[in-house]
N, C-alpha and C positions, 0 to 999 in steps of 0.2 A: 633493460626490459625483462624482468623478471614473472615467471608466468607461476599462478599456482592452482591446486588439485585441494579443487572442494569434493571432500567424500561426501559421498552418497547415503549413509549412513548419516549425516549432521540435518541434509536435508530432509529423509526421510522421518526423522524426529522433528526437524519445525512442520514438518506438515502434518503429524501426528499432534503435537502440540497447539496446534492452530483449528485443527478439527476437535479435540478439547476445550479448549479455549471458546469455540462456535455453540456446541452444548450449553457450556454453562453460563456462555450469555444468552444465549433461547430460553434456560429454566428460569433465568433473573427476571427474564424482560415479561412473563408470564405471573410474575408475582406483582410487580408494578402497575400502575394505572398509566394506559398510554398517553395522555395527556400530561406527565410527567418526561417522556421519553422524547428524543429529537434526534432522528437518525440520519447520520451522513454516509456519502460516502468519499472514499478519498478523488475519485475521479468527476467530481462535483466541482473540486475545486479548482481543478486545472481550467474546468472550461468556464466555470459561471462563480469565481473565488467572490464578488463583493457580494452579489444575491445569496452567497451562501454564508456569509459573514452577518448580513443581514438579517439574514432568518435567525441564523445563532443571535444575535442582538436581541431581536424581539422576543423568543421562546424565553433569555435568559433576563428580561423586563431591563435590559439596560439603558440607563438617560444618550450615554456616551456614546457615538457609530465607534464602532469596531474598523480598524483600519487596516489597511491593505499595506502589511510589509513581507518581502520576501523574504521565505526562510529554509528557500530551497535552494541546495546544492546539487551542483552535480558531480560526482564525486569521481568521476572516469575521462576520458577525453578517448577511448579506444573503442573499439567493438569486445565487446565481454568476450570473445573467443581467442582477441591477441592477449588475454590477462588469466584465463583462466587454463590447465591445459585439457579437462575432463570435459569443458563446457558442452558438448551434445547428449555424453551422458548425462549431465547436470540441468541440462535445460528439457530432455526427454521427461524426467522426475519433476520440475517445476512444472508443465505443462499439461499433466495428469491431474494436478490440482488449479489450477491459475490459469486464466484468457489465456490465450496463445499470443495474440493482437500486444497485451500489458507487456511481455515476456519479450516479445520481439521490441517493443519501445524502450523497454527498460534495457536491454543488454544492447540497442546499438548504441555507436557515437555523439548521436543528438542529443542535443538537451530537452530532455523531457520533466514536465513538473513535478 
């Protein structure tokens, strides 16, 4: 049972890079005709995956349904606090950016999609 120490610093930069990342697809998506554009989100698909498989099908004129395989793991069987040893400072810094709600699903034991 090995525990490990995610710096704060690593996270600090993907949330930097992610609010980057959010810019310049707001400048993208402003030079496009929305009618080109089909915007998900990831928590669409936990709850409504074929209707949103669907819509992707039809946005993208396909003959073929798009089908419904899982390709979700879950990658932990622990509570992210018996794995991590920083995790309150770590999850403090993800929660300043991110749901609280996603945060707490993601880091317990369930399986979440």
């Amino acid at each position: 049972d090995k525990r490990y120490v995610v710096p704060i610093d690593y996270i600090s930069n993907c949330i930097a890079r992610h609010g980057r990342h959010e810019e310049t697809r707001a400048e993208f998506l402003k030079l496009v005709k929305p009618s080109l554009v089909i915007k998900l989100k990831y928590e669409d698909f936990c709850d409504k995956e074929v209707q949103q498989l669907s819509m992707i099908q039809n946005f993208l004129k396909l003959k073929t349904p798009i089908g419904v395989v899982s390709q979700y793991e879950k990658m932990h069987t622990k509570h992210v606090d018996e794995m991590i040893k920083n995790w309150g400072e770590l999850r403090s810094a993800l929660e300043n950016q991110f749901d609280t709600q996603l945060i707490a699903e993601w880091a317990s034991h369930k399986a979440v999609c």
